[in-house]
C-alpha positions in Angstrom: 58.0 24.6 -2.6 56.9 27.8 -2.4 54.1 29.0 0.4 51.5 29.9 -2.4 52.6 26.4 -3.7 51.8 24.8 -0.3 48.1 26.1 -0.4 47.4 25.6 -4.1 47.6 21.6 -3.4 45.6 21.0 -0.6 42.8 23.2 -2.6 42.9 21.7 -5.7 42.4 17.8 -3.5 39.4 18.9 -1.8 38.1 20.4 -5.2 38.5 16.9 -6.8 36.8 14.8 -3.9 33.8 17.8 -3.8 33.0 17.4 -7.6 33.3 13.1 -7.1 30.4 13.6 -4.1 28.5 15.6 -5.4 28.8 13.6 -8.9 27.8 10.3 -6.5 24.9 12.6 -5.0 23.7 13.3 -8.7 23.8 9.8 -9.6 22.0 8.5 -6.5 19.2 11.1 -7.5 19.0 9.9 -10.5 18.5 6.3 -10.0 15.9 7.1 -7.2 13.7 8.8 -10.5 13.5 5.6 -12.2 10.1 3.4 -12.4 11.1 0.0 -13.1 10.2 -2.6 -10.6 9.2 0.2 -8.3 5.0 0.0 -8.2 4.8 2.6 -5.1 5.6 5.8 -6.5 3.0 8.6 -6.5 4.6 10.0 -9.7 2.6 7.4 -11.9 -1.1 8.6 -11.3 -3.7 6.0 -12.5 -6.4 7.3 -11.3 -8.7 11.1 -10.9 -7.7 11.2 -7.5 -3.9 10.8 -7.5 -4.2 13.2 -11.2 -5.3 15.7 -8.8 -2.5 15.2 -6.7 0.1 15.0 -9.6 -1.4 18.3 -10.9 -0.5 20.5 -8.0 3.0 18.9 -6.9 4.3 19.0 -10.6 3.5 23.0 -10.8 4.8 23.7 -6.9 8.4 21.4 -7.3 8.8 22.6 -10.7 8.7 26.4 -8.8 10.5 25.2 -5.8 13.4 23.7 -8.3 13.8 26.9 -9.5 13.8 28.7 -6.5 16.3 26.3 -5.5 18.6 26.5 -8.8 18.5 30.5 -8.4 19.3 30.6 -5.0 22.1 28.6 -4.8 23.5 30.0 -7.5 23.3 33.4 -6.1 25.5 31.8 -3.2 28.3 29.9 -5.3 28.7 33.5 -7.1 28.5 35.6 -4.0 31.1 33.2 -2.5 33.0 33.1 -5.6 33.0 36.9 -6.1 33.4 38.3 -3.0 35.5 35.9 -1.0 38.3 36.8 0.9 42.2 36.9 -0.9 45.1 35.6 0.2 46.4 39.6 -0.8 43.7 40.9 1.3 44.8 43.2 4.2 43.4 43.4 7.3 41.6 47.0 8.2 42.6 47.7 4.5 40.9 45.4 2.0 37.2 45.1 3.8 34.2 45.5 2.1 32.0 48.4 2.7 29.5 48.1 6.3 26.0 48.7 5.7 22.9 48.0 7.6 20.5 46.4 4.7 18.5 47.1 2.0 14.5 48.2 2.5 14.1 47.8 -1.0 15.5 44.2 -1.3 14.2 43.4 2.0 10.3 43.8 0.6 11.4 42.3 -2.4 12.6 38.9 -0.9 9.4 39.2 1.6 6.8 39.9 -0.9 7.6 37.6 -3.6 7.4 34.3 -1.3 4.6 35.0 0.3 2.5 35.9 -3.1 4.2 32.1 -4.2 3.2 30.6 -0.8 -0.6 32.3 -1.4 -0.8 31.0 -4.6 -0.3 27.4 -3.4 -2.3 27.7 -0.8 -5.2 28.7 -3.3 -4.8 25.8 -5.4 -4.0 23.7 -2.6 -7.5 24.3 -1.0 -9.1 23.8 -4.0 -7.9 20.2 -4.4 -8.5 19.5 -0.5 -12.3 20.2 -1.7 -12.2 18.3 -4.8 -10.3 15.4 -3.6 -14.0 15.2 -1.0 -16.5 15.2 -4.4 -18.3 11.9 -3.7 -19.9 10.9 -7.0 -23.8 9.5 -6.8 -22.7 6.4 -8.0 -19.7 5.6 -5.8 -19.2 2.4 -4.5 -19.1 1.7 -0.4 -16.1 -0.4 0.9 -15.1 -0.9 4.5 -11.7 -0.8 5.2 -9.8 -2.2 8.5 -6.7 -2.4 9.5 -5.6 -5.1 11.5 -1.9 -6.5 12.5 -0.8 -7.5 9.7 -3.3 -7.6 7.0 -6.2 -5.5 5.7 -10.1 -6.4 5.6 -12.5 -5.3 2.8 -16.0 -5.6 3.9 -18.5 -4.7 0.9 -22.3 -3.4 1.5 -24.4 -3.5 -1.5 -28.1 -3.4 0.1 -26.9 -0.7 2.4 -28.4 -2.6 5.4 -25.6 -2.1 7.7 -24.3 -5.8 7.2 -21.7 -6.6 5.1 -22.5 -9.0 1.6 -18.7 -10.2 1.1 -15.7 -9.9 3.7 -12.8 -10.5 2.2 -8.8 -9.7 2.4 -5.7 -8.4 1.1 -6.9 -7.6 -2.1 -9.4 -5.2 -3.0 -11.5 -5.6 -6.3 -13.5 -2.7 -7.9 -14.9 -2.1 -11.1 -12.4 0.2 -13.5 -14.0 3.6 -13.9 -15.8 4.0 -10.7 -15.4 6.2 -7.9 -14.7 3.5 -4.7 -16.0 5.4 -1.4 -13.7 3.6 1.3 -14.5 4.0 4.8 -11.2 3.4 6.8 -10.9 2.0 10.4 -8.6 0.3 12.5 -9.4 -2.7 14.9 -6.3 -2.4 16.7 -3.7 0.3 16.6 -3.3 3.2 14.0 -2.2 2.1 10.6 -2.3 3.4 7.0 -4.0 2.9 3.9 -2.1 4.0 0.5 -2.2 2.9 -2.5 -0.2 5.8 -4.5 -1.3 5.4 -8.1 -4.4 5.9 -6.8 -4.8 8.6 -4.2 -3.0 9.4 -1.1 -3.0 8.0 2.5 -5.1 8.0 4.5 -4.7 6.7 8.4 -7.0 4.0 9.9 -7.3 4.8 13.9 -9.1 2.8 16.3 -12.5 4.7 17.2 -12.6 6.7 14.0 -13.9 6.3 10.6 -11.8 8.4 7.8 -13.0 8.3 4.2 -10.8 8.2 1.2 -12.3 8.3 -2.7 -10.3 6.1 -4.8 -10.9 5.1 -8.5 -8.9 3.4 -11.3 -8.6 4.2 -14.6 -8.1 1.0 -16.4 -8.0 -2.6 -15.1 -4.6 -3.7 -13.4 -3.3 -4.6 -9.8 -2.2 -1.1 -8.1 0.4 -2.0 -4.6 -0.1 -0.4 -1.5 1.7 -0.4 1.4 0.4 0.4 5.5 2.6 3.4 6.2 2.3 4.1 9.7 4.3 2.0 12.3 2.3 -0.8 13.6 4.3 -3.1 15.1 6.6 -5.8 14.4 5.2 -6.6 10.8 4.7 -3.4 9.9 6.9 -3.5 6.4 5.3 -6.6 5.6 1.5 -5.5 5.6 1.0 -5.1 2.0 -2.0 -4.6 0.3 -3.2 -4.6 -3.5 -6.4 -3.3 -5.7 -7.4 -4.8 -8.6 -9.7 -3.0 -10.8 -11.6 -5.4 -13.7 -14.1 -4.2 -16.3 -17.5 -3.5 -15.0 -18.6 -7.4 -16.5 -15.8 -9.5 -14.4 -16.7 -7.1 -11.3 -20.3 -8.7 -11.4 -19.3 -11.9 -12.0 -16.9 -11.8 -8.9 -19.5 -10.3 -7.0 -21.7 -13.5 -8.1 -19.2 -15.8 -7.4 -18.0 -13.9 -3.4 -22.0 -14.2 -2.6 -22.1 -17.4 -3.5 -21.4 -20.4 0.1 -18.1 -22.2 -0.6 -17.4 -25.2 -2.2 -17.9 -28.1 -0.4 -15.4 -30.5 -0.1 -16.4 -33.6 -1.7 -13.0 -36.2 -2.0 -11.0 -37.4 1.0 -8.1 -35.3 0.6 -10.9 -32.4 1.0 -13.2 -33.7 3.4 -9.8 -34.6 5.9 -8.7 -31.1 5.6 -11.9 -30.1 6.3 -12.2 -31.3 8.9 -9.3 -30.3 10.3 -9.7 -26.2 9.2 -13.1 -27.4 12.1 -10.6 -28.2 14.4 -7.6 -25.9 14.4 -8.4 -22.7 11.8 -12.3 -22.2 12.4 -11.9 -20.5 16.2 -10.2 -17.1 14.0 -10.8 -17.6 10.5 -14.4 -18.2 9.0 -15.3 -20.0 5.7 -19.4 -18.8 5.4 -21.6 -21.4 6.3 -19.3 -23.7 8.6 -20.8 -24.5 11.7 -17.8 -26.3 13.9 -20.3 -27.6 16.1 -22.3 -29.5 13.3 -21.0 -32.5 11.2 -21.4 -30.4 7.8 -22.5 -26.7 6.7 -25.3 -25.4 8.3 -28.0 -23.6 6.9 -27.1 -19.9 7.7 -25.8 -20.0 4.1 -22.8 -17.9 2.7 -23.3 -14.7 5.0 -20.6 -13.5 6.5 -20.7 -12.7 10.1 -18.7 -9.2 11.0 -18.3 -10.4 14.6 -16.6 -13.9 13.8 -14.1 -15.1 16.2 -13.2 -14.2 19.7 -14.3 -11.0 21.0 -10.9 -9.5 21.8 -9.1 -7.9 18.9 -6.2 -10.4 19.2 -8.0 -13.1 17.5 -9.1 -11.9 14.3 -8.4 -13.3 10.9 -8.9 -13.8 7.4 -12.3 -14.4 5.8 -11.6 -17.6 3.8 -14.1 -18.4 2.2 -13.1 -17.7 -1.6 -9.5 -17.5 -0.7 -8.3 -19.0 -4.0 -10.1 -16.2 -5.5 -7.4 -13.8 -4.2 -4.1 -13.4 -6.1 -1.9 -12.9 -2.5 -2.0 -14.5 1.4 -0.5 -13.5 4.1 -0.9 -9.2 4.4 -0.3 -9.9 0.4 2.9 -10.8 1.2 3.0 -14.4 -0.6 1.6 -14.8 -4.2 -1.4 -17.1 -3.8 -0.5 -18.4 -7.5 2.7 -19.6 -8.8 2.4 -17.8 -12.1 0.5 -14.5 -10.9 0.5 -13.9 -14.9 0.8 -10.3 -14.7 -2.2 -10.1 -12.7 -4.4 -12.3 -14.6 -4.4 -14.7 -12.0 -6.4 -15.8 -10.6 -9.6 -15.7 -13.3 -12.6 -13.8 -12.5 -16.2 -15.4 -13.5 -19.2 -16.2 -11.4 -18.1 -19.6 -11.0 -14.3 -20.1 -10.9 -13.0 -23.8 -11.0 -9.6 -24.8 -10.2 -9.9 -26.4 -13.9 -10.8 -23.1 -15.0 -8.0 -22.0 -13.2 -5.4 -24.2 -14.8 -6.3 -23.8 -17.9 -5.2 -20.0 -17.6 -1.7 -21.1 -16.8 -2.8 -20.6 -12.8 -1.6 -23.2 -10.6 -1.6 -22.8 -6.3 1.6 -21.9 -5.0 2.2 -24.6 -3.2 5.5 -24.1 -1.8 4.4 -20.9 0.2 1.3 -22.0 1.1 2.5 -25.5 2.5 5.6 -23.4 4.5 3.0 -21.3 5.9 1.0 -24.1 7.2 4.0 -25.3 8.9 5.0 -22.5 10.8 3.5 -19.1 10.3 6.2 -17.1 12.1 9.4 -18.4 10.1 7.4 -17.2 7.3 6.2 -13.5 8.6 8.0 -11.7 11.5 4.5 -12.1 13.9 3.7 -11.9 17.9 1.7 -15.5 18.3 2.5 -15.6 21.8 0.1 -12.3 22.4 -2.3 -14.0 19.5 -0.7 -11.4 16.9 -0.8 -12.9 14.2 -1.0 -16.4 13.6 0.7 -19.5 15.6 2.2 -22.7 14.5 -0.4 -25.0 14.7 2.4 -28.0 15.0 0.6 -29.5 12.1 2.2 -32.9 10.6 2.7 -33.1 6.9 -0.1 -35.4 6.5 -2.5 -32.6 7.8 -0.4 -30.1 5.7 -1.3 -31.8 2.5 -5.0 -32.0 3.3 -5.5 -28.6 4.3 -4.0 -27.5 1.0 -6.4 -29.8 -0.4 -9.7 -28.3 1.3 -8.0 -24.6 1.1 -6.9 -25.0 -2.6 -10.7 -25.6 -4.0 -12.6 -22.4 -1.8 -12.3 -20.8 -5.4 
């Protein structure tokens, strides 16, 4: 074989395994573009906020594709063109020295930085339209806690919250949600991406973030700043009704809990008194008295130990809720695409049935048994929450008294 022969091989092999990566590159690309089963992407805006958003990144990657394209071709035909020969001499065949080009040298300088101007114009102005509060925006606390988030709404602007609830946040479709975003413990994240970007929560600070959907549906979010072992798993949802069910949830989220009222109930009752009620509150419960007391269906902001590390859940409508857990478990067995569960002033677990909604009791049960085989969680430090060592007798009546706080 001749030398020419020798190097011809070798060169044609490496040419064969470059086009199959970067044919496996493409490939990988492409699947990364594709929508289905993937709720968090920010490429499917439902909402003014995250249109905004969409608006300017579609015009500045479409550019920066280009740029890219033109660029790298201008180096494959440069490399290409003007690559050395295997006739090339040494000293003979060089190409010719020069120092640069002014000309090009403006060129290449002035033509990014008019493109980077031009961003930054339209980049400013949708920083300042992104902060247009609209006079009839809707106030919601949000906190972020290891590993679940708390929505705390204000309709009376007293400075008390009306409702406290978790996981999931309901608004009305076609408003403007003003969130105010905190953290109780360490710095965490709020993003929901169909519907604006993130934003962080930080212990200490307040940060505000507009959000507002444009039709009714269930828009997943994810925390996105580490926070500790459970960080992947604190999940969070918003589900925006018509204006009519918003009410009627209100309604139903000021209105005390049901009272338990058969044995089943009243035993796991009795027992949330005994081993939930010193970190999670159902409104009304007194664990000192034999029944509800008469504060009625406020929620206290303050309830449960003083120290961060003993914070939980509201619970009062938890079946009203479509997730547990940081939403990490589906509080229904049959979410129905969101349906569940049914919003009205007055759910009942009848009601509730009827729409093909039935309690997930297979999650919830596990949970009650132990916590941290369920969700990777600190207990020991009172980071989430312990295994109660609960038998299956006070399993099954738990579910019972949890199962109607509709």
């Amino acid at each position: 074989m001749t030398r020419q022969g020798e190097m011809s091989y070798p060169r044609h092999k490496r040419n064969r395994w470059l086009a199959l990566g970067l044919g496996g590159l493409v490939l990988l690309l492409i699947t990364a573009c594709s929508n289905s089963g993937r709720p968090l992407t920010t490429l499917d805006p439902q909402g003014p906020e995250s249109t905004k958003i969409q608006d300017l990144a579609g015009p500045v990657f479409i550019v920066a594709g280009v740029i890219f394209i033109c660029v790298e071709f201008g180096v494959l035909f440069i490399v290409s063109r003007f690559r050395r020969r295997n006739t090339d001499v040494d000293g003979v065949d060089e190409p010719e020295q020069v120092h640069g080009n002014f000309r090009l040298e403006i060129v290449w300088t002035l033509i990014p930085t008019l493109i980077l101007c031009g961003i930054a114009v339209f980049t400013a102005q949708t920083i300042f339209a992104l902060e247009e509060v609209q006079e009839d925006a809707l106030p919601v606390e949000v906190i972020g806690q290891q590993w679940w988030w708390e929505f705390r709404y204000d309709f009376d602007d007293d400075g008390e919250p009306d409702i406290i609830s978790a996981n999931q946040l309901v608004i009305p479709a076609g408003r403007q949600i003003d969130l105010s975003i905190r953290s109780n413990d360490v710095i965490h994240s709020f993003w929901i991406p169909a519907l604006n970007g993130k934003k962080d929560a930080v212990p200490g600070r307040t940060h505000s973030l507009l959000i507002q959907a444009n039709e009714p549906g269930v828009y997943e979010g994810q925390c996105t700043e580490f926070c500790g072992i459970s960080h992947g798993y604190m999940q969070m949802q918003v589900r925006a009704v018509p204006a009519a069910e918003f009410e009627a949830w209100k309604q139903n989220q000021l209105a005390p809990p049901v009272e338990p009222t058969s044995s089943a109930e009243l035993a796991g009752y009795e027992i949330f008194k005994a081993q939930c009620a010193r970190c999670h509150q159902v409104n009304g419960i007194d664990t000192e008295a034999e029944g509800y007391s008469n504060t009625g269906p406020t929620p206290d902001p303050d309830y449960g130990a003083d120290q961060v590390a003993n914070n939980a859940p509201n619970l009062t409508h938890l079946m009203s809720r479509s997730t547990f857990a940081g939403s990490m478990f589906d509080l229904y067995a049959d979410t129905g695409d969101g349906v569940c569960p049914v919003v009205s002033d007055s759910p009942t677990a009848e009601e509730q049935h009827s729409a093909g909604c039935t309690p997930n009791l297979v999650d919830l049960e596990s949970w009650l048994r132990d916590p941290p085989a369920m969700k990777p969680m600190a207990p020991d430090g009172n980071r989430g929450m312990p295994n109660l060592g609960l038998s299956e007798e006070q399993v099954s009546a738990l579910i019972a008294y949890l199962t109607i706080l509709e």
